[in-house]
C-alpha positions in Angstrom: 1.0 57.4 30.4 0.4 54.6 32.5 -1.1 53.0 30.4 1.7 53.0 27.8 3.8 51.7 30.1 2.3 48.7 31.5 1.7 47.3 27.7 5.3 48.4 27.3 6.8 46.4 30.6 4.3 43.7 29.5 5.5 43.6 25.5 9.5 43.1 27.1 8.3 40.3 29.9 6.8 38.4 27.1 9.7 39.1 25.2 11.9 38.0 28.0 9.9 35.1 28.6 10.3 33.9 25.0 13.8 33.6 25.0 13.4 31.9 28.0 11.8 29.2 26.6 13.9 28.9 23.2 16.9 28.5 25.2 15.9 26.0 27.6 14.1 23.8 24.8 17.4 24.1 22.8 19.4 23.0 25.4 17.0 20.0 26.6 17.3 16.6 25.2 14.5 14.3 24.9 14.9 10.4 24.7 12.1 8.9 22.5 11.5 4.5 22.5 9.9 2.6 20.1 6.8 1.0 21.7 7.6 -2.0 19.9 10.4 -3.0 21.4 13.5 -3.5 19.6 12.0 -6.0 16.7 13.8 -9.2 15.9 15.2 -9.4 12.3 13.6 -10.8 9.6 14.3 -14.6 9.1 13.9 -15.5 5.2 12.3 -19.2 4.9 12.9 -20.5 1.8 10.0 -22.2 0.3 9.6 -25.4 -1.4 9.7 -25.7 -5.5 5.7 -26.1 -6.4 6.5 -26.4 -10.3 4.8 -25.1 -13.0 0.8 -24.3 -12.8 0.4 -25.2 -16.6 -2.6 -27.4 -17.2 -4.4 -26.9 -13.6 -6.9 -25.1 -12.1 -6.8 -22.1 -9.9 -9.3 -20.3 -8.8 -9.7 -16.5 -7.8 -12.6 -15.7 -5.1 -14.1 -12.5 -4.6 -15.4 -12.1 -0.9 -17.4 -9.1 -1.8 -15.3 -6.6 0.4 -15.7 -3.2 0.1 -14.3 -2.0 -3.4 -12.2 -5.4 -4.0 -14.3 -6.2 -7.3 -12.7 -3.5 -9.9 -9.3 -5.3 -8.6 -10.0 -8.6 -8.7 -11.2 -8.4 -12.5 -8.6 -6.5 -13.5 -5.9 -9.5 -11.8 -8.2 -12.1 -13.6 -7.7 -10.8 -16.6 -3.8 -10.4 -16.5 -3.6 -14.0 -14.7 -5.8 -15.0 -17.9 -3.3 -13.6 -20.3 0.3 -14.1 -18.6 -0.5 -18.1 -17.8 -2.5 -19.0 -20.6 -2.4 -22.8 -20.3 -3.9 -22.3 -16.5 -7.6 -22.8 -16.4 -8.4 -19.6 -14.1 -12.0 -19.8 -12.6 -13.4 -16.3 -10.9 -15.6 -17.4 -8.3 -17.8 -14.7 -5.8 -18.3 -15.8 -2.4 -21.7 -16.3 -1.0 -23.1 -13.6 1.5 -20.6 -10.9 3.1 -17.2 -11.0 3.9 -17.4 -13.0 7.4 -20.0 -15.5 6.2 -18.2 -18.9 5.5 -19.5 -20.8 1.3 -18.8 -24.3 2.8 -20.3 -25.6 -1.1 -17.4 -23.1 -2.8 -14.6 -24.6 -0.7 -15.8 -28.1 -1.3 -15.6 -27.1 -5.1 -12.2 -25.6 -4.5 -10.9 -29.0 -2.7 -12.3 -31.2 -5.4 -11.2 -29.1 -8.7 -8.9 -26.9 -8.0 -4.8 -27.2 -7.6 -5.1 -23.5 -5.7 -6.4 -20.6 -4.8 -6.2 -16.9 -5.1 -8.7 -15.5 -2.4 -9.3 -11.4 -2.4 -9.8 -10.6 1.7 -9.8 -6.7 1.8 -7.4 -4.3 2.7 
C-alpha cells in the first residue's frame, strides 16, 4: 500500500512540477543579439564600362581544388559556345592549391586581356 502511494504522490509532484515549468517559460521573455553587430547596408559601386571581350583572350585556370575540375569544364565549354569570337584558353595550375605558377601568370600578363581563376568553395 505504501508503496502505491509514494509512486502516486510522486506521479502528481512531477506532474505539478511540469506545469511549473510551462508556465514560467511561457511567461519569460528572452532577448537574443546578433553577434555581428548591427551590419552597415550594402553600398552598390557601380563599375566601369570594360566593352566587349570579342577578339581577346581570356583565360580559365584550374587550381586543382578539391572537385573544382567537373565545374570548370563544364563553364569552359558554355564560355566557348556563348562568346564564340573570345579565344578561351583552359589552363591547370602547377602543384596544389597554395603553391604560386609564377611562368602561368607571366603567360597570363603577356597574352591574355583576363582571367577566370577557379579557387574552391
Amino acid at each position: 500500500m505504501f508503496k502505491k502511494f509514494s509512486w502516486f504522490c510522486f506521479a502528481f509532484m512531477l506532474l505539478i512540477l511540469q506545469a511549473a515549468v510551462v508556465t514560467s517559460a511561457q511567461d519569460e521573455k528572452i532577448t537574443v543579439y546578433n553577434p555581428r553587430g548591427i551590419q552597415p547596408p550594402i553600398r552598390l559601386i557601380p563599375m566601369p564600362e570594360r566593352g566587349s571581350i570579342d577578339g581577346k583572350t581570356v583565360y580559365v585556370v584550374d587550381t586543382k581544388y578539391a572537385n573544382t575540375k567537373p565545374f570548370a569544364d563544364e563553364l569552359f565549354k558554355i564560355l566557348k559556345e556563348r562568346y564564340p569570337k573570345t579565344n578561351w584558353v583552359f589552363k591547370d595550375k602547377k602543384g596544389m592549391y597554395m603553391d604560386d605558377d609564377p611562368d602561368l601568370w607571366a603567360e597570363i600578363k603577356e597574352k591574355a586581356a583576363g582571367m577566370i581563376m577557379f579557387i574552391g568553395h
